[in-house]
C-alpha positions in Angstrom: -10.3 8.0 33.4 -13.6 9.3 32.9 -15.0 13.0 31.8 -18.0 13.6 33.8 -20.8 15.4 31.2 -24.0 14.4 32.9 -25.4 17.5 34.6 -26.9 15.2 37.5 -23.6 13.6 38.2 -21.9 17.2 38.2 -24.6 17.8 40.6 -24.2 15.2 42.6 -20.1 15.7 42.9 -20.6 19.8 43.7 -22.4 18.0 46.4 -20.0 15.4 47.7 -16.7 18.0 47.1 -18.8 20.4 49.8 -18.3 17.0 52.6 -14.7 17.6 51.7 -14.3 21.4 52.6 -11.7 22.7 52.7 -9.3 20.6 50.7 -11.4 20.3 47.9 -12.3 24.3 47.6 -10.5 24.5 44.7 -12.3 22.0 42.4 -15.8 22.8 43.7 -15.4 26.5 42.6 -14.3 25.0 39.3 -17.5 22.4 39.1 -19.9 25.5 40.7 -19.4 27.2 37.6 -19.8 24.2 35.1 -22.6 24.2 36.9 -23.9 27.3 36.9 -23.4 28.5 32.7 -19.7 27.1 32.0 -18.6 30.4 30.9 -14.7 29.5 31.5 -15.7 25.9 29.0 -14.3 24.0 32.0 -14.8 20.1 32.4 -14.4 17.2 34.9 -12.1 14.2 34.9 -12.4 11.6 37.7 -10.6 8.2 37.6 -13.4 6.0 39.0 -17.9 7.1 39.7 -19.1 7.0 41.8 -16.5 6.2 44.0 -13.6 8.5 42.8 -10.4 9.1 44.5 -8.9 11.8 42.2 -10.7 15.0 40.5 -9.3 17.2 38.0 -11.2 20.2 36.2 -9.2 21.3 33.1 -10.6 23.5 29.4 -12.5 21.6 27.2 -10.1 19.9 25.3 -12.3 21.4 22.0 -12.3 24.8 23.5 -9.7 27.4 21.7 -6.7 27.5 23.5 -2.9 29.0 23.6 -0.3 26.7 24.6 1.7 29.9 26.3 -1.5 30.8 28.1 -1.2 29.2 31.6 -3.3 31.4 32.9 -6.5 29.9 31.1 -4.6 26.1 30.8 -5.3 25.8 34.7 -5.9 22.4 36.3 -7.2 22.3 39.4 -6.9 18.9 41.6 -8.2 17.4 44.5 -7.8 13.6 45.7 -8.6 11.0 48.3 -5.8 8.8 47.0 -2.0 10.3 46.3 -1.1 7.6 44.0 -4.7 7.8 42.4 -3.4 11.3 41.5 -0.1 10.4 40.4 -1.7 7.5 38.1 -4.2 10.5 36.7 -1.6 12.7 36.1 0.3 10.3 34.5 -2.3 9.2 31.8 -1.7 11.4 28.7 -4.9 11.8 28.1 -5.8 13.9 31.0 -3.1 16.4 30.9 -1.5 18.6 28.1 2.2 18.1 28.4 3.2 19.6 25.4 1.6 23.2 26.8 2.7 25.8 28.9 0.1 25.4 32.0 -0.7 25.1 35.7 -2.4 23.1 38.3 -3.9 24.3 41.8 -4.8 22.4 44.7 -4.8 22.9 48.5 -3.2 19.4 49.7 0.1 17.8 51.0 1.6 16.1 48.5 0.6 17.9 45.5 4.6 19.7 44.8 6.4 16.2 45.3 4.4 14.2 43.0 3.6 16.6 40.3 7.5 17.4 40.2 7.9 13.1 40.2 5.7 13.3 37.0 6.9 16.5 35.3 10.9 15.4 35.7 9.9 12.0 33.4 8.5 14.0 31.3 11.4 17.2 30.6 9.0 19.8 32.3 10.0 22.4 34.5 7.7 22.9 37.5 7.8 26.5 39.9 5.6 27.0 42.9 3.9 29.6 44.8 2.3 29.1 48.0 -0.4 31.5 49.4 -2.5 31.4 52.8 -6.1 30.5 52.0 -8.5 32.8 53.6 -12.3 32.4 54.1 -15.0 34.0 55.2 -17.7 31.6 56.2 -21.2 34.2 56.1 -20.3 37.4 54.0 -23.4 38.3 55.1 -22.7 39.7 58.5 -19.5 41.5 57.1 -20.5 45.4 58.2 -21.0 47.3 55.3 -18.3 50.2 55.1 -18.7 53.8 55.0 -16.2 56.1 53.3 -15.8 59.5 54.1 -15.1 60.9 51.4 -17.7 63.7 49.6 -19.0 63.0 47.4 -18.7 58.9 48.2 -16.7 57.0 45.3 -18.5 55.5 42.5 -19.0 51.4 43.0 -19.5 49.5 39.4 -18.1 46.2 38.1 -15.4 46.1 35.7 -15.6 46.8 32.3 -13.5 44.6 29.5 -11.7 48.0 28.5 -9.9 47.9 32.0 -8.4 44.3 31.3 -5.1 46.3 30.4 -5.0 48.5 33.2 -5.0 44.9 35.5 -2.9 43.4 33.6 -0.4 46.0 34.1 -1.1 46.5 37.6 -0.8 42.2 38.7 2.3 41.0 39.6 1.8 38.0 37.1 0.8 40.0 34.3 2.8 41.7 31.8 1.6 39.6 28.7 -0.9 39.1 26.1 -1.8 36.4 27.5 -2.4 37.5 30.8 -4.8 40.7 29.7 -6.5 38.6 27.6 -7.9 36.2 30.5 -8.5 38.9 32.5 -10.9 40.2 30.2 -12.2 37.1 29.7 -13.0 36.7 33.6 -14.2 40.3 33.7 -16.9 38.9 31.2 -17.4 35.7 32.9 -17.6 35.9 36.8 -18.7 39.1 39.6 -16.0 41.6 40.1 -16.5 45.2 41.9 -14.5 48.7 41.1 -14.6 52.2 42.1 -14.0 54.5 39.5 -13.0 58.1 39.6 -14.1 61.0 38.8 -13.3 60.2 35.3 -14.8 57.2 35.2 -11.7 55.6 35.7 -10.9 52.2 38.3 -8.7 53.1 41.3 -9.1 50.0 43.1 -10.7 46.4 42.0 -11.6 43.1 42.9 -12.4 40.3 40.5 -13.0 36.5 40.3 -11.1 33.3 38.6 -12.1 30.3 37.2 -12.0 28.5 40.4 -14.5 31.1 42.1 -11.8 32.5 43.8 -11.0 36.4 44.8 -7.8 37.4 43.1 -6.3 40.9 42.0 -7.6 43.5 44.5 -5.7 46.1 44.0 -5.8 49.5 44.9 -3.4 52.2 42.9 -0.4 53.7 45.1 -2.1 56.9 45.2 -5.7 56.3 46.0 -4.1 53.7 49.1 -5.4 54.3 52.9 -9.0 55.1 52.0 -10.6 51.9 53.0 -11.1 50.7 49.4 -10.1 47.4 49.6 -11.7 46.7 52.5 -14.7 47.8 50.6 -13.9 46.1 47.6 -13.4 42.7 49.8 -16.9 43.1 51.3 -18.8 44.2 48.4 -17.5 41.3 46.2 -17.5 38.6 49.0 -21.1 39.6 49.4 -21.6 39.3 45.5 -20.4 35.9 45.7 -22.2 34.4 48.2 -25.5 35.7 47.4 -24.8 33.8 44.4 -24.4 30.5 46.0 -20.5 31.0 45.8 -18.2 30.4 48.4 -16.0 33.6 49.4 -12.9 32.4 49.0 -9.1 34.4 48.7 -5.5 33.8 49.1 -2.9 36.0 50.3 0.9 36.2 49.9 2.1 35.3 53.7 4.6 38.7 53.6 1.8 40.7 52.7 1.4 41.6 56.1 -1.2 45.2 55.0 -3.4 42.5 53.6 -3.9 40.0 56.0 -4.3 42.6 59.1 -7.0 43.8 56.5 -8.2 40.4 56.5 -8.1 39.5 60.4 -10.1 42.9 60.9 -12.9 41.6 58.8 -12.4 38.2 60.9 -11.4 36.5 57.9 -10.9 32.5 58.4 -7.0 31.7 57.9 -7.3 28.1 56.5 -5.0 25.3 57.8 -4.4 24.2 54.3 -2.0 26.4 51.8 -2.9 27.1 48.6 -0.7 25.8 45.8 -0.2 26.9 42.3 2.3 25.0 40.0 3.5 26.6 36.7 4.6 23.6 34.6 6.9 24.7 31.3 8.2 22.1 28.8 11.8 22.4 28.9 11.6 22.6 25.1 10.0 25.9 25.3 12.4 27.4 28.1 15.5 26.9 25.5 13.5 28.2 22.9 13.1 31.5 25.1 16.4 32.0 25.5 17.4 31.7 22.0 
């Protein structure tokens, strides 16, 4: 196992993750913004350079951290080799068993083995599954006109409105939760419109992985075209930063992705994948 800390060879992998699009989406959002600052204190792990079969990004092992927080403790994965992966995964030097985290990837494989790995080890694994949509040049996305009068007010998110998202996302709820979103509204592009009041009423923001999560609009402010608009604006944002524009959708969420094929959003082939891994130490200690 080897951590990768030479800006060239980061260089050099954002480089050779882009020949693998778009299985390896995942990771080269993670290694963009190493890249690019390394707000999110992320790093790489590889088992072999410069011939590698597996990368992992994962926190800084030195970076503060909260062993419930699985938001922040995210993993993201993507391999040439399944048993590469397995032997990474495997190694306890790579990943934090003894914490409450998750890993994300976009490839076949990924739920058998990290179950294979987690069961020797007494961790419970659950999985999501999203459809991974792209839009290849947010650039030609038409820019949208509301109707309204006066027009809505378009700023990025503030840290105060971590609480409001965390209220509103259907994994939040927790401390834990509103405290990474405030910590990605401080770290990575995001796009509002606010109220009157000065007050969001529909959102967009991006993750650690460069990815568009959370656009939400409130139940009474729905049907406007707002998150079409909030889509477009903070696609745009993204890849006039170098970023790919890059989202995933629940497949019931049928509003969403006729949204999304009316904005000729790219359906990818390959699903995202999001495994929340929980010692089963901690689940009896819950229940206590």
């Amino acid at each position: 196992m080897l951590v990768l800390n030479c800006s060239t060879k980061l260089q050099i992998l954002e480089y050779m993750l882009m020949k693998n699009f778009p299985e390896s989406l995942k990771v080269y959002g993670a290694v963009l913004n190493i890249n690019r600052g390394n707000p999110f204190k992320k790093e790489v792990v590889v088992d072999s350079w410069p011939e590698f079969k597996v990368v992992i990004s994962r926190r800084q092992k030195e970076a503060e951290n909260d062993d419930l927080d699985y938001f922040t403790n995210a993993y993201a994965v993507f391999y040439k080799d399944l048993q590469a992966y397995r032997e990474l995964l495997e190694n306890p030097e790579t990943i934090n068993w003894e914490q409450v985290f998750q890993i994300q990837g976009l490839q076949d494989g990924l739920l058998e083995t990290s179950k294979a790995v987690a069961s020797s080890k007494c961790v419970d694994v659950k999985q999501s599954s999203f459809q991974m949509v792209f839009y290849p040049n947010p650039d030609t996305l038409p820019d949208v006109k509301l109707l309204q009068d006066p027009a809505p007010k378009l700023a990025s998110l503030d840290v105060s409105h971590a609480s409001l998202l965390n209220e509103t996302w259907s994994r939040g709820g927790s401390e834990q939760c509103r405290r990474y979103l405030a910590n990605l509204i401080c770290s990575f592009p995001s796009a509002c419109i606010l109220d009157e009041g000065g007050h969001p009423i529909s959102w967009g923001l991006t993750d650690q992985f460069a990815t568009m999560i959370h656009n939400y609009t409130l139940p009474e402010h729905r049907r406007k075209g707002y998150s079409r608009l909030i889509t477009t604006v903070l696609a745009k944002k993204l890849h006039s930063r170098g970023f790919p524009a890059q989202g995933n959708v629940l497949q019931d969420n049928l509003p969403s992705i006729s949204m999304l094929k009316s904005m000729n959003a790219q359906f990818l082939p390959c699903h995202f994948i999001r495994l929340i891994h929980t010692p089963l130490w901690f689940l009896t200690t819950a229940s206590l």
